[in-house]
Phi, psi and omega in degrees: 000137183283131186334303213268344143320311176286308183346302222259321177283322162326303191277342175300302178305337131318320176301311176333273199301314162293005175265309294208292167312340198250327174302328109034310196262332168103009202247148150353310199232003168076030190238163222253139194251139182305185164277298128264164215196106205270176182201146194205118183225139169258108147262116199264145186234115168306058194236168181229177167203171158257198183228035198295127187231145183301104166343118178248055202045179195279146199253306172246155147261176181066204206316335177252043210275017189226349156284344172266029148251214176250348179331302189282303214323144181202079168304135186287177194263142174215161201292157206205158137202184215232135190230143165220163199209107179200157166246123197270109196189138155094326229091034176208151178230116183238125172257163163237169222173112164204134188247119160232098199319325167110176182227107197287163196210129183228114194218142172215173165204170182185202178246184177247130152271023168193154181305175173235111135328119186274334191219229186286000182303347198270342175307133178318150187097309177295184187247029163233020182280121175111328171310153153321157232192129177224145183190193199300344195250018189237182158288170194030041167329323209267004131314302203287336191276350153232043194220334140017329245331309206300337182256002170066059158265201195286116180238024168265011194208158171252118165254157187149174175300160153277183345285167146231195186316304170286333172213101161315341196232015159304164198288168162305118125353136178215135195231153164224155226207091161252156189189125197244169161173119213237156196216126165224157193214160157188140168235157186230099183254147153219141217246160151282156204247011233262108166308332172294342179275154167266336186245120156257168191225129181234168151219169168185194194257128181269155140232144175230120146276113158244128160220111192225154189249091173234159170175161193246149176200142242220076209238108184197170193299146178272141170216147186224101186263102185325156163233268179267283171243077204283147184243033165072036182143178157269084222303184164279324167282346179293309190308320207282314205259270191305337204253017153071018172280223225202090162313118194247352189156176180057216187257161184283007208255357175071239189221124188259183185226204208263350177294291175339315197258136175280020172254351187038033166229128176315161195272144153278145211225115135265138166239176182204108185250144170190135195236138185270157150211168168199144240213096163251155185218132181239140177192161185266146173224173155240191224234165159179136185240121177244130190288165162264315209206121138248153191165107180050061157079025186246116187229122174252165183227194160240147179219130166232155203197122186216143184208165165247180197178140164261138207227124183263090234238136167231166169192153172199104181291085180293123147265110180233137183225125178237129208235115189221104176325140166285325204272182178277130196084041186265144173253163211259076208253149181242136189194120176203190184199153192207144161274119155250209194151162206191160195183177194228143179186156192259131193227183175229176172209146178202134156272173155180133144232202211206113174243107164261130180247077159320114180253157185237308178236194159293341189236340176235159183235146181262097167277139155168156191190179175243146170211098204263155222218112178228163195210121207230142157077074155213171194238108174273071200001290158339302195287003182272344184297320203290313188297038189246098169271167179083160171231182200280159014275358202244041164294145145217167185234121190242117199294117175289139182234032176277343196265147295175118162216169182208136190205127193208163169140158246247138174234144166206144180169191211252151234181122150245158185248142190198000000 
């Protein structure tokens, strides 16, 4: 046979056969994918979580004691996104990962339909009887201890909000009621790469950060009702001594009424509780992605995900009260207290979803899927009221790590190949 014949069958045969590979993968667009090769994907991300939350007991007592809770939360779904990075080679896949889920906000206010007692003022008789109420079994202990007698706070006065008996026509107390909670992730993975398979398999390194801020807050005229020897208020040493706060600013004069204050208008009074928490969890998880559905270079998968994690946890729950003269040139007295704690613990996390992988060209593709998160062994904002054991003055606090989320919702974006 003449030499430029075999030439010429030769290169067919080659031609052959590198058509023949590529044709092969069955895809859209045929294209023969290297041995390695990096991949890079942008998601926008949807999410939501839940609110199953522990009670952490009553913030007040009496008739608006079911409005001041946590009960009601509901997050809305909120925007987030997901960055990736990865490489291919040999039959193997190593990623990077980092997510930021977004920060869900849960908030409501309203009014009190009757004033708040601060001490014995809620007693039949009295110029707060039958009204809302704070005592050993509520929120703002270190308030109620100091204004008291029985706790051997201020017992020349009845103190709280308006209106009360005596003065009938102050505004409503009005109160909020809040809860933040913000969720980052990075994974460091490495996946098996085996085109033959239905199933890859992976393990890798986890990180998680929860961090979240709820807390209730109380805003109304301060009334101070004589008993014996009235000072006008709620002094400083009573705040300080019985009622175990903290002087933080302004003036030293405690909470005046409207005989205290030379403006001859009573103080506006915020309370405020609120508890922190921050969740790092560092941990190992392994992995399976079992394809569902291929057809013509179109791959949906499955994603599973299960890990342990040590969990590094601080928390902490504030009583803060700020007493503000209304009138001009008026002063400001600040007064609070605050618990932490911080502790190690062990927790778990595991996902499961649904990934589709679209292709649009030879190098980019359309991703997007559903995905839910559970997160076991945290320290949840809400649920720190309750770990304030004991009452005052011998309250303390050991930050609960008991608590739970599922966090779930829908992604989507663009994945490139190079």
């Amino acid at each position: 046979m003449p030499r430029k014949r075999w030439f010429k069958l030769a290169l067919a045969s080659l031609f052959a056969l590198s058509a023949s590979h590529c044709l092969a993968q069955d895809s859209v667009y045929a294209p023969c994918e290297p041995e390695s090769f990096f991949t890079g994907s942008v998601e926008y991300l949807l999410f939501t979580r839940d609110a199953d939350i522990t009670n952490p007991g009553p913030v007040i007592g009496g008739p608006n004691s079911g409005l001041l809770t946590f009960g009601d939360t509901n997050f809305d779904y909120q925007s987030g996104f997901r960055v990736m990075l990865g490489y291919h080679s040999n039959g193997a896949r190593v990623e990077g990962v980092f997510a930021n889920f977004g920060t869900w906000n849960y908030n409501t206010v309203g009014s009190l339909t009757s004033g708040l007692s601060f001490d014995e003022g809620i007693n039949a008789g009295n110029p707060w009887a039958g009204s809302n109420f704070i005592n050993l079994t509520t929120g703002f202990q270190g308030l109620h201890g100091a204004a008291s007698g029985g706790l051997g706070g201020d017992a020349d006065e009845f103190e709280g909000l308006g209106p009360n008996v005596p003065f009938p026509a102050d505004a409503f107390p009005t109160y909020e009621v809040y809860y933040k909670s913000t969720l980052h992730s990075f994974e460091l993975n490495v996946w098996t790469d085996d085109p033959d398979s239905f199933v890859q398999f992976g393990a890798g390194y986890r990180y998680l950060s929860l961090d979240e801020v709820a807390g209730t807050e109380i805003n109304g005229v301060f009334r101070a009702a004589d008993v014996a020897a009235p000072n006008n208020g709620l002094s400083h040493a009573s705040l300080i001594g019985a009622g175990g706060l903290t002087f933080l600013g302004g003036t030293a004069n405690g909470f005046e009424d409207e005989i205290g204050n030379a403006s001859g208008l009573p103080d506006n009074l915020q309370m405020i509780q609120e508890a922190r928490t921050s969740n790092d969890l560092n941990g190992v998880q392994l992995m399976a992605q079992p394809e569902i559905m291929y057809w013509r270079g179109w791959v949906v998968n499955g994603v599973i995900k299960a890990g342990v994690y040590h969990n590094s946890v601080s928390g902490s729950v504030t009583e803060r009260y700020v007493g503000t003269d209304p009138g001009a040139g008026g002063d400001t007295s600040i007064y609070g207290r605050t618990f932490s704690d911080s502790k190690d613990s062990l927790a778990f996390a595991g996902a499961l979803g649904i990934q589709s992988d679209f292709p649009l060209s030879e190098n980019w593709s359309l991703i997007g899927g559903y995905e839910m998160l559970l997160i076991h062994g945290v320290a949840l904002g809400p649920e720190q009221f309750a770990a304030l054991k004991g009452a005052h003055p011998g309250q303390v606090y050991d930050v609960d790590t008991h608590g739970q989320i599922i966090a779930h919702g829908a992604n989507v974006g663009l994945q490139f190949t190079y």
